[in-house]
C-alpha positions in Angstrom: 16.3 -124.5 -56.1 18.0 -124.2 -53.1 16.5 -122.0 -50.4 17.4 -118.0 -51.4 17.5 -115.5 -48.8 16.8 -111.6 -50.3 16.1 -108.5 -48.4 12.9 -106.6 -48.7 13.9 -102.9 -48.6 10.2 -101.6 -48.6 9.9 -102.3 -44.9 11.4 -100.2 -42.3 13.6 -101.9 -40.6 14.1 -103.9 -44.0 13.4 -107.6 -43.4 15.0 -110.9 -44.9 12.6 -113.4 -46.5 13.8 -116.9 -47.3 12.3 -118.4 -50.7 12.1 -122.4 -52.2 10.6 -124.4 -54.3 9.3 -127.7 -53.8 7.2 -129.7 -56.5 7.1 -127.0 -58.9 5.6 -124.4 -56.6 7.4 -121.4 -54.6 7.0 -120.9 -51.0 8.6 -117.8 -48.9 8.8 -117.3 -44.9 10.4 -114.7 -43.1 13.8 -115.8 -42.4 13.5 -116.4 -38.5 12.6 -119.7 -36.4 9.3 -120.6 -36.0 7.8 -118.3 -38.8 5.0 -120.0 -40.9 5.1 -120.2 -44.5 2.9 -118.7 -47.3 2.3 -119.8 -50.6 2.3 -122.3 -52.8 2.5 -119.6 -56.1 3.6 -121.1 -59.5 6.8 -118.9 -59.9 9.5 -117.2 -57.3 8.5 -113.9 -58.7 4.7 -114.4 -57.2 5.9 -115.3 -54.2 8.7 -112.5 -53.6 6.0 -110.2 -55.0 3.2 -111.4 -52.3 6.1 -111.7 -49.7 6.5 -108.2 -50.8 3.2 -106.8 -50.7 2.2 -108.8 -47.6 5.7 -106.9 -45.8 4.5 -103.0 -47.0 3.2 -100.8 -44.2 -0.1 -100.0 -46.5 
């Protein structure tokens, strides 16, 4: 899977996360230089959902 940029609309101002996969697990990052990544999770919908979570103002 090549690296997939999506937009996270909960967040105010909305914010672009970049997601991949290497070795069978899923990683995301925020999509600007220098930002560490989270993860491994065992599909691309755990990790948008934690990239998701982890972005909410709650």
């Amino acid at each position: 899977m090549p690296t997939k940029v999506t937009t996270i609309e909960s967040q105010f101002p909305p914010v672009d996360v970049k997601l991949w996969e290497k070795g069978k697990r899923y990683f995301w990052a925020y999509n600007y230089d220098g930002c560490s990544k989270n993860g491994p999770f065992k599909s691309e919908k755990l990790a948008l959902l934690d990239a998701t979570q982890f972005s909410s103002p709650n």
